[in-house]
C-alpha positions in Angstrom: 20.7 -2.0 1.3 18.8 0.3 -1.1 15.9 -2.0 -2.6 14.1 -0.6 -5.7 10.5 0.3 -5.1 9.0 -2.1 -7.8 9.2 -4.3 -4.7 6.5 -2.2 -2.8 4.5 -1.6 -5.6 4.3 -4.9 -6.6 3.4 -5.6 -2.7 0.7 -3.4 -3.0 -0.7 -4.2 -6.2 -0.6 -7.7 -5.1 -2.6 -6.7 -1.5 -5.3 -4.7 -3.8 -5.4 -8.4 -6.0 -6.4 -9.9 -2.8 -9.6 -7.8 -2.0 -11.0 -9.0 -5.6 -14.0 -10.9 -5.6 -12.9 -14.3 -7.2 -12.4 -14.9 -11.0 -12.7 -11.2 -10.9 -10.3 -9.1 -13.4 -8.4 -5.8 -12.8 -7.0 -4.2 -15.1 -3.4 -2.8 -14.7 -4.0 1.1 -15.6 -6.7 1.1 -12.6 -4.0 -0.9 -10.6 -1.6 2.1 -11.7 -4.1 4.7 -10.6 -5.4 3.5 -7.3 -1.8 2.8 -6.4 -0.7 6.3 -7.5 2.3 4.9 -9.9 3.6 4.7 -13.1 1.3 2.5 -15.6 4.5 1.6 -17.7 6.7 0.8 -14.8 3.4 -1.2 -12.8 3.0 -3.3 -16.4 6.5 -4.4 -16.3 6.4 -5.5 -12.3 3.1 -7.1 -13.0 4.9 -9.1 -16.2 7.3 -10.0 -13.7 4.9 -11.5 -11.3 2.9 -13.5 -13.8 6.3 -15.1 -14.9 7.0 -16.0 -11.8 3.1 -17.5 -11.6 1.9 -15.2 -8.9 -0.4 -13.1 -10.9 -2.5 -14.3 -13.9 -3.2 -11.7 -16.7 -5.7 -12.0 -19.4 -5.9 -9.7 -22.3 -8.5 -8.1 -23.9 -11.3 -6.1 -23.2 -12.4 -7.8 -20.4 -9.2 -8.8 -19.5 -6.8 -8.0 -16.7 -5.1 -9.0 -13.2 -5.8 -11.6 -10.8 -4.1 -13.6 -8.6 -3.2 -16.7 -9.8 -1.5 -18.2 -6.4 -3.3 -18.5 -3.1 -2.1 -15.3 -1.0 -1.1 -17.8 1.6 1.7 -19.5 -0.9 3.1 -15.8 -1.6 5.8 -14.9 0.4 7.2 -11.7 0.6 10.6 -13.0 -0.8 8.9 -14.5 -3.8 8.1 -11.0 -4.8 11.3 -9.9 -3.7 12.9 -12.2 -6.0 10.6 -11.9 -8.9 10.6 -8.2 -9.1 14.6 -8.1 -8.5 15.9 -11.5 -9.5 18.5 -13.9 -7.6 21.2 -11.3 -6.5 23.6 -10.9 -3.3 22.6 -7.6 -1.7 27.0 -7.4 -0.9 29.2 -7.6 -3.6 32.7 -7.7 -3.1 34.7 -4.7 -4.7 37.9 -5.8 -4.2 39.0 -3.1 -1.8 40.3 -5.2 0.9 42.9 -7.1 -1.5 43.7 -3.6 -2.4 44.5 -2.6 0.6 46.7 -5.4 1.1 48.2 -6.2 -1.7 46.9 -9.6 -1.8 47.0 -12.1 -4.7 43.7 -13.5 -3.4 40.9 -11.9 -5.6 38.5 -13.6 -3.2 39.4 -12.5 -0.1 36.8 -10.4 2.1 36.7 -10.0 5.3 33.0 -8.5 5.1 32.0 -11.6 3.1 30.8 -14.1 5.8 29.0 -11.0 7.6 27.5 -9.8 5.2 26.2 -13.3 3.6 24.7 -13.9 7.6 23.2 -10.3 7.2 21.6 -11.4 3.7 20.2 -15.4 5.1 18.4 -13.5 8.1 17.2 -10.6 6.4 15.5 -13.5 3.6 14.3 -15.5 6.3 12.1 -12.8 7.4 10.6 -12.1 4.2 10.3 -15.8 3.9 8.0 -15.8 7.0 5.3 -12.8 5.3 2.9 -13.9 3.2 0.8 -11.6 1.1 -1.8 -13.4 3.1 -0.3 -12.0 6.3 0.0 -8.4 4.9 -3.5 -8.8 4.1 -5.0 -9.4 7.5 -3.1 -7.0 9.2 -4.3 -4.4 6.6 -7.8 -5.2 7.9 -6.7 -5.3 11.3 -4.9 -1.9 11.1 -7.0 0.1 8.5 -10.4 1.8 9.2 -13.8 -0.2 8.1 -14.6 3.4 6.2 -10.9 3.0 4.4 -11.5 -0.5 3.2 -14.8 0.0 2.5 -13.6 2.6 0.0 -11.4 0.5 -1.5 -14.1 -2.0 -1.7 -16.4 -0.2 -3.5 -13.5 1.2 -6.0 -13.0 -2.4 -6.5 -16.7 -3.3 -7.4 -16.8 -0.6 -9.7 -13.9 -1.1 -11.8 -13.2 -4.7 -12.0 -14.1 -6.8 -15.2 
């Protein structure tokens, strides 16, 4: 499985979102700097996730990023599947037909593994919220370390 890393970005971005005092704004190019990425590539994930009603933009000025669902209702699949989109991870290439000869473009004997593989591997992202991510980023980081990101916070939101 080789996932694209829009998917931990947008993770990230939406972990920072989280530490926001409320009705507070961010905008994406200090999103794209604390997170040390690409501002282009961080506006389209974040366009992605206010489609999906995760994030809530606002132009302007003043404008910016905020959450727009509670971090408890985000799971980590719903980022997953609004940064990549409804896909199978496994997609048939026909080899085994190939390899037999067979008339049967459907046939796979990797199919039914490999769909198991993909149900359990959602499941688990299912069960993460951004919530979840959250508090074991406070449990797991230093007090200076969030502090720091704290005060960046207070000093750049709108």
């Amino acid at each position: 499985m080789n996932m694209k890393s829009g998917v931990e970005q947008a993770v990230y971005a939406l972990l920072v979102l989280t530490r926001l005092p409320r009705q507070a704004m961010l905008s994406g190019e200090a999103l794209s700097q604390q997170l040390h990425v690409s501002p282009t590539y961080l506006q389209k994930l974040m366009r992605k996730l206010v489609q999906a009603g995760i994030v809530l933009s606002v132009p302007g000025a003043k404008g910016g990023f905020r959450l727009q669902a509670s971090p408890d209702d985000i799971t980590i699949y719903d980022v997953y599947m609004a940064v990549e989109g409804v896909k199978s991870l496994y997609r048939s290439t026909g080899i085994f037909e190939g390899m037999l000869q067979l008339k049967d473009n459907n046939a796979c004997l990797l199919s039914d593994v490999m769909d198991e593989a993909e149900r359990a591997w959602q499941a688990v992202l299912k069960r993460q919220s951004i919530a979840s991510l959250h508090s074991e980023l406070n449990e797991t980081c230093s007090a200076d370390d969030l502090t720091k990101l704290d005060s960046w916070l207070k000093s750049t939101i709108r």
